[in-house]
N, C-alpha and C positions, 0 to 999 in steps of 0.2 A: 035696577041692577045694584043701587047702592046696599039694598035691604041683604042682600046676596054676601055680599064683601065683608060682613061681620058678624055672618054666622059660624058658630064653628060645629065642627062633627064630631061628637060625642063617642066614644066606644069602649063598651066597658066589657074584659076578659073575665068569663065568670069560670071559676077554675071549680066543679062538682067531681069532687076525688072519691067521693061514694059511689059515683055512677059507674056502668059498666064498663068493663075495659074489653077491649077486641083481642083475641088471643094473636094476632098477628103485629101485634104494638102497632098498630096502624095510628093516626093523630099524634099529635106533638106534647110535650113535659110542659103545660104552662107554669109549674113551678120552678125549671129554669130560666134565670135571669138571663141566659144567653138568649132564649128563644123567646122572651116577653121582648127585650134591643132587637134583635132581629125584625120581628112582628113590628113594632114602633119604627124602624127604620123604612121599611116597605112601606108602612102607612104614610107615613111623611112624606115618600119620595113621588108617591102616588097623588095627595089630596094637599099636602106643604104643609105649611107650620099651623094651621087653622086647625089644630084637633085635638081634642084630649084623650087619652086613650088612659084608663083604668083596671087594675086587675083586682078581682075580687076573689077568695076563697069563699066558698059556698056557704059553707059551716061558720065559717068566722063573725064577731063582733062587727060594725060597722066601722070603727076605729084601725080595721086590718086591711082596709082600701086602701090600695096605694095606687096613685096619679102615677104615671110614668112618664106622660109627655105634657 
């Protein structure tokens, strides 16, 4: 169980703004900052401080990752 206690969970939001959209705005703006804290809060509240959670824009440079938690 120790091996357990020092993993952490990885989660990376990959934001593809090319892709199609649902004419009924269904799924959420990951390019608001309100809704990337949100997402991070739930996940935290859920699995604790053990995770890192990442948002990526699809298109973007690798340098346009941003770690959020």
């Amino acid at each position: 169980m120790l091996l357990l206690a020092k993993q952490v969970i990885q989660i990376t939001i990959v934001d593809d703004s090319k892709g199609e959209k649902c004419d009924a705005h269904c799924g959420l703006d990951w390019s608001s900052p309100q809704v990337i804290a949100l997402a991070g809060q739930r996940i935290k509240d859920r699995f604790g401080d053990k995770i890192e959670l990442a948002y990526l824009f699809y298109l973007a440079s690798p340098s346009h990752i941003r770690h959020i938690l």
